[in-house]
Structures are given as C-alpha cells and as structure tokens.
C-alpha positions as CSV (number, residue, x, y, z in Angstrom):
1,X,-8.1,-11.2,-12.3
2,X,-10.0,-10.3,-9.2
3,X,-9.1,-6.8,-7.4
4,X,-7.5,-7.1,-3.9
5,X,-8.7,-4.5,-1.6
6,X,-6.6,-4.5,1.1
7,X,-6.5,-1.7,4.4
8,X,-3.7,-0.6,6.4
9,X,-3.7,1.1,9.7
10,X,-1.0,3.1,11.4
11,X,0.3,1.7,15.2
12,X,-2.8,3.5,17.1
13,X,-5.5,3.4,14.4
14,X,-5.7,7.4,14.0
15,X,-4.8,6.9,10.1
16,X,-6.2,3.7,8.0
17,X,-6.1,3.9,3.8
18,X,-6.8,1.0,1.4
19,X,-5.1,0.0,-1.6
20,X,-7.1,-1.9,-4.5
21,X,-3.8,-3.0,-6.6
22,X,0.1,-2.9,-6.9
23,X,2.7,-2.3,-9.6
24,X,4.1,-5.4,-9.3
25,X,6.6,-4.3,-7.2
26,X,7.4,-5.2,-3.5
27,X,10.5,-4.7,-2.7
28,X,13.2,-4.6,0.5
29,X,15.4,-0.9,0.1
30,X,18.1,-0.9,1.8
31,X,19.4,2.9,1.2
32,X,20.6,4.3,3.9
33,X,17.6,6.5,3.3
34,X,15.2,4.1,4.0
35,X,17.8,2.8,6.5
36,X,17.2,6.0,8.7
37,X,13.4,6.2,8.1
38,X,12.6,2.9,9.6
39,X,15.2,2.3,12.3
40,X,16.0,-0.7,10.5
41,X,17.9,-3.0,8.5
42,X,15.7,-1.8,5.0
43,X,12.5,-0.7,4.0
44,X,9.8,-3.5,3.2
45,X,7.6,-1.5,0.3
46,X,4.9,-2.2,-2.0
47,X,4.3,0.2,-4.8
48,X,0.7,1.3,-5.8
49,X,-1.0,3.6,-8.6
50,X,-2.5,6.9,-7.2
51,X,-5.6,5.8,-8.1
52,X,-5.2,2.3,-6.2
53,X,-4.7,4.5,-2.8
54,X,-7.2,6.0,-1.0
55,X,-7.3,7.8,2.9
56,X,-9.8,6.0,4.6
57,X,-10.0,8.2,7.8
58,X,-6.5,10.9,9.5
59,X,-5.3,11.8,6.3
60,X,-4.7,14.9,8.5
61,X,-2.6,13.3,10.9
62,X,0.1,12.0,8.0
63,X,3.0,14.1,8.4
64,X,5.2,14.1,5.2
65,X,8.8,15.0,4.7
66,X,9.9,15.7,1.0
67,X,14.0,16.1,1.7
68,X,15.1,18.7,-1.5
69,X,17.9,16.5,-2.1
70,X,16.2,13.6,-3.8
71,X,14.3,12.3,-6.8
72,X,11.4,10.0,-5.7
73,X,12.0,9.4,-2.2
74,X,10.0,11.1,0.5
75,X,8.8,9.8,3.9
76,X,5.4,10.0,5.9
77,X,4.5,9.4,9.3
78,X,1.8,9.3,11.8
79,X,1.5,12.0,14.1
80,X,0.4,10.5,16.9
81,X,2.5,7.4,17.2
82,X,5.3,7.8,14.1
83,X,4.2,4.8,12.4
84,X,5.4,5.0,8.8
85,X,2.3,5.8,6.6
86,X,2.5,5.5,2.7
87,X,3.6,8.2,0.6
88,X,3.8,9.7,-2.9
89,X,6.8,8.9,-5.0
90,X,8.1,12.6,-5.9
91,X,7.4,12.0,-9.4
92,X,3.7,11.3,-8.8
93,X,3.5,7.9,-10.8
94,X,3.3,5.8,-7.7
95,X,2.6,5.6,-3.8
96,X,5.0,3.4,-1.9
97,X,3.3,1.7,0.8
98,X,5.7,0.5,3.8
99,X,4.3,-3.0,4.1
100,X,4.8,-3.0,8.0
101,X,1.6,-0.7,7.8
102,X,-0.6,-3.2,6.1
103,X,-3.4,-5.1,7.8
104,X,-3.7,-7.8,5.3
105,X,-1.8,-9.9,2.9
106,X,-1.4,-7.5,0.1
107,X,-1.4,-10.6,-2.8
108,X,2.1,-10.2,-3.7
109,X,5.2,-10.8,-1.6
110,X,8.5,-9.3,-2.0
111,X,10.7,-10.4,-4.8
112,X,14.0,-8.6,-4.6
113,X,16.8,-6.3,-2.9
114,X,17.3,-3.3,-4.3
115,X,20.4,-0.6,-2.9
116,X,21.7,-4.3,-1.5
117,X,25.4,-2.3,-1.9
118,X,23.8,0.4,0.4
119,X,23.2,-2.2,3.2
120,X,23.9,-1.4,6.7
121,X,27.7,-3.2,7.7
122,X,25.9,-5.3,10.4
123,X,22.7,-6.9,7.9
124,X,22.4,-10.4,8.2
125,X,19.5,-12.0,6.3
126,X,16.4,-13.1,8.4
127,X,16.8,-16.6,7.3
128,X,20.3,-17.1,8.7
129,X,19.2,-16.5,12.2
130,X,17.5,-18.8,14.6
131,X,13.8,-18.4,15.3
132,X,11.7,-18.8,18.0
133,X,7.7,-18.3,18.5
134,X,8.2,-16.6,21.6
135,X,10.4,-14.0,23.5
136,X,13.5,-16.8,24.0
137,X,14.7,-17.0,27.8
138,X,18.3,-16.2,28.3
C-alpha cells in the first residue's frame, strides 16, 4: 500500500502540517462538544497516529484548549483567523484532524455518525436538502 502524504493549511496560511496515514477512522461527531467547537451541525474528523502528523510551519500560532472535564477531547485553533487546527487526543494515541482543514483528499472518506443522539434538534442531513453550484437567487 502506498503512503498518502497529504497537507492542511489553516484559513490564512499562517499554520500548514501534513499527515502521512490515518487510523481508519473519519468520522462526523456530533457532541455538543464538537457542536460548539465548529459552529456547526458536527465535527468532520480524521484520526491520525502521532507519528503520521507533523507541523509544517506556525506550530506557534495553534492555540489549544484542553477543557479538565473530559477524556480525549480537546480543541485547537489558529490564532490569527480561528480556523480549527488538528489536535492531540488527551490520551496521546491519536491526533484528530478536522477534515475542513485539509488541502487534499485525505484517501479515506467518512464512514459513520458517532454521538448521532447528541445531534443538534434542527440537523437535517446534507443529502435531504436541495443543492445548487452557486449562491441561489431569492
């Protein structure tokens, strides 16, 4: 199997890091958690090994916030422009990449819901909604 290298930038390209793998895992969260991180319906996130992350350049800029409260979760964030950056899992086993922040395919898509009891009371699923290319005139 050949290894995916794959960047991801934040919003005003102060803070890029590459991933070389996953765990598998790519997943939509929608704990209220996550809820509140993103300002959205869930979380869209990709789990890594440590050692498949690595800083490319504003590591410095990252802030993180580790709430005492929980187990794994924890957030990150760009300083500049708040884009959420990836961050380590509290136990240290994985680094949970919000797939927003990716510049690439990552060769895996998302494969499941997971807190779906958690969701926020006005979710409706992306593919129940109409589409449209471009902003739609009202």
């Amino acid at each position: 199997m050949q290894e995916v290298k794959v960047e991801g930038s934040c919003l005003c390209g102060n803070i890029k890091y590459e991933i070389t793998g996953n765990l598998g895992i790519f997943q939509y969260c929608h704990c209220s958690r996550c809820r509140k991180f993103t300002g959205s319906a869930h979380a869209a996130n990709l789990l890594v090994l440590p050692n498949q992350f690595k800083w490319l350049k504003g590591e410095k800029e990252v802030t993180r916030f580790l709430p005492n409260e929980t187990k794994h979760f924890a957030t990150a964030f760009c300083n500049n422009c708040g884009s959420s950056m990836p961050w380590n899992a509290k136990s240290g086993k994985s680094v949970v990449i919000p797939a927003g922040s990716l510049d690439e395919h990552p060769g895996i898509e998302p494969f499941q819901n997971i807190f779906f009891e958690s969701r926020a009371k006005w979710y409706k699923a992306a593919s129940d909604l109409p589409e449209y290319n471009k902003l739609p005139k009202k």
